[in-house]
N, C-alpha and C positions, 0 to 999 in steps of 0.2 A: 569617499568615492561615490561619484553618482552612478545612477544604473545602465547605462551605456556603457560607460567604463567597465563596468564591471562583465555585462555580459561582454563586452570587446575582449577581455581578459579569458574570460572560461571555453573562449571558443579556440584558446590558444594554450588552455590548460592540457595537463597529460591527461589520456587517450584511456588507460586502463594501470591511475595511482592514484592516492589522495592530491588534492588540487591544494590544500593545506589543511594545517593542524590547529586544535584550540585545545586550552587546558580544561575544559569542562563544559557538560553539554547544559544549556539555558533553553527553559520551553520557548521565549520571545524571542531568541536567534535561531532555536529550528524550523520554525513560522516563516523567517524572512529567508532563508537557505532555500526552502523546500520548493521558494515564488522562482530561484535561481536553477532549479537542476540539481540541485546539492541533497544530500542528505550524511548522515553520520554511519560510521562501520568501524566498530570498534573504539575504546575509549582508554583514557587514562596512556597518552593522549586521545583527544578524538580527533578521527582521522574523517576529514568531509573527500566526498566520492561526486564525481559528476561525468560520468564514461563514456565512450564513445564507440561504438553506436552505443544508444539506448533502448531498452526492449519494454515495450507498450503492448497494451490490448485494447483495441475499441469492441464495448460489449455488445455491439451488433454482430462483432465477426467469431464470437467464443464458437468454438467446437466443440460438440456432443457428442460422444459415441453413441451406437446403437445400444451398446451394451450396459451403457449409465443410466440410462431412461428410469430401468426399474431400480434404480439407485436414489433417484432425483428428492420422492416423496417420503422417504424412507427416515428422516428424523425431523425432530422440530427445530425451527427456525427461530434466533433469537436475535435482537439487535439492539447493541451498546448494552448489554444486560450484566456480563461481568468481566469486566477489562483486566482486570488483575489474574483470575482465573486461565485469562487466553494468553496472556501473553508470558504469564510463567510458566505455562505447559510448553510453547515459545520456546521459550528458555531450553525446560527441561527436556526437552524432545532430542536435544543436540549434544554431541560429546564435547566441542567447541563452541561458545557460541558467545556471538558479539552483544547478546542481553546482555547485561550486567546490572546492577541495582542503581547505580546511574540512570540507567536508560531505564530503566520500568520505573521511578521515581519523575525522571522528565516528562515521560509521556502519557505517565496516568494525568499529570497536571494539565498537557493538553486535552485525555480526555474528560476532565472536570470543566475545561473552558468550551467544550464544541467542538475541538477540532480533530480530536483521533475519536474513532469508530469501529461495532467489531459487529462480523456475522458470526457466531456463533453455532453448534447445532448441538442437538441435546437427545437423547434416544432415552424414552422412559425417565428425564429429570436428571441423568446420567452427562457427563460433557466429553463430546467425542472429537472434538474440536474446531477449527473455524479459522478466522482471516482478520485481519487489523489491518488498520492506513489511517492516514490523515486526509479529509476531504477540505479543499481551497478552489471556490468557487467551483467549475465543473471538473476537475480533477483528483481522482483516488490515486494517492499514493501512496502503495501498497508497499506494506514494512514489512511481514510475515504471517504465513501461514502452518497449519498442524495438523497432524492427522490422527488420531491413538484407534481409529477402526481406518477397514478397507473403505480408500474412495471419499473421504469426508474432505480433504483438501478440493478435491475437483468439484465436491458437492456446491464447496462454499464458495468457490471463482464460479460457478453455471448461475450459481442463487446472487448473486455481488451482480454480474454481467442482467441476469432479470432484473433486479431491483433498476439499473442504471442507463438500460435503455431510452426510456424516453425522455432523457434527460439530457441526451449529448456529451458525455459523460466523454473521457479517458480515462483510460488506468494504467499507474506509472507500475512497471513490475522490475524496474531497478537495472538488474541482470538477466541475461540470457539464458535458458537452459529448457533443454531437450521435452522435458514437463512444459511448459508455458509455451514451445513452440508447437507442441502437438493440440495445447489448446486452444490453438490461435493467436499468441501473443509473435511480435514481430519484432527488430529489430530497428530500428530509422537510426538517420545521421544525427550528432547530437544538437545540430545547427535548426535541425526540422525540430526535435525534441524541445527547442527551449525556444522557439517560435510560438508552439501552440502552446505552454504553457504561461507563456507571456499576453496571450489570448484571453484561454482560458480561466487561468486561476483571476482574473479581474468581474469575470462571468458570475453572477447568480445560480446559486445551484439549480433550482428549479421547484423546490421543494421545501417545505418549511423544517422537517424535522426527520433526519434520518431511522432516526428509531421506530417512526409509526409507518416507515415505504414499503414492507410487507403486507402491510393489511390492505395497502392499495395498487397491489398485484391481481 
């Protein structure tokens, strides 16, 4: 199927179900899913998700309370430092939850290739938690985030939106919900959604190495 077709196809896929299933998730098929809209929710089977609307944050528009500020400075900042770490707390943070050892197994192997990423934050050497995604060209798409203190979630989307500013950045936040919309994340149609990331993910990041965009804050 060429990619016409295909985006022809998902703009007529269902609205809020899997758009289809695979028997097992492949890092070089999540790569080519994620260029579409697509990402995975759930496995054994895996069920690809591409919903409509889709809910975005462009990191110019993030929202800060007043009452974050003195929140903001208050841990250390770490990046791509230990993916295994974030995204099993990930995991264990949730009484359900669509990690499974499939998915921490496929995605550590992207993050071994470049392409999944994590802000982390650490209080005293301590990990208090932080954010994951895959970056494709100008585009985070953002898989999950953790919190094990007050505020460290919203730490890590203010410190994510810093880093990605000047870069033109979006960031995919999957699903809707009441958190993201207070933080500025939006909802668009999925036809706008898979425009700009048809865009973007062909785009240059801006940047040579995620790991070192802190220091250049």
């Amino acid at each position: 199927m060429d990619n016409s077709n295909l985006y022809s196809k998902l703009l007529k896929a269902p609205k809020d179900a899997p758009v289809f299933l695979s028997p097992k998730l492949e890092a070089d098929f999540i790569l080519k899913a994620y260029r579409f809209g697509l990402f995975p929710w759930t496995s054994n089977p895996v069920t690809w998700w591409c919903p409509d609307p889709r809910c975005v944050l462009e990191p110019k528009e993030i929202h800060i309370q007043k009452n974050m500020k003195k929140f903001l400075n208050l841990y250390e900042i770490r990046l791509d430092y230990d993916f295994l770490k974030l995204i099993a707390s990930c995991k264990n943070a949730r009484l359900q939850s669509w990690i499974d050892d499939d998915f921490i197994q496929a995605y550590n192997e992207l993050f071994k290739q470049g392409y999944v990423h994590t802000l982390e934050l650490y209080d005293q050497n301590e990990f208090v938690g932080g954010i994951y995604g895959l970056i494709i060209g100008k585009v985070f798409f953002g898989e999950s985030m953790v919190s094990l203190k007050k505020n460290v979630s919203k730490i890590a989307m203010i410190k994510l939106c810093e880093l990605l500013i000047p870069y033109d950045f979006i960031i995919d936040c999957q699903i809707y919900n009441k958190h993201l919309d207070f933080m500025g994340a939006k909802n668009i149609p999925r036809k706008q959604f898979l425009d700009i990331i048809q865009e973007k993910c062909d785009q240059k990041s801006g940047f040579k190495e995620f790991k070192n965009l802190f220091n250049d804050i």
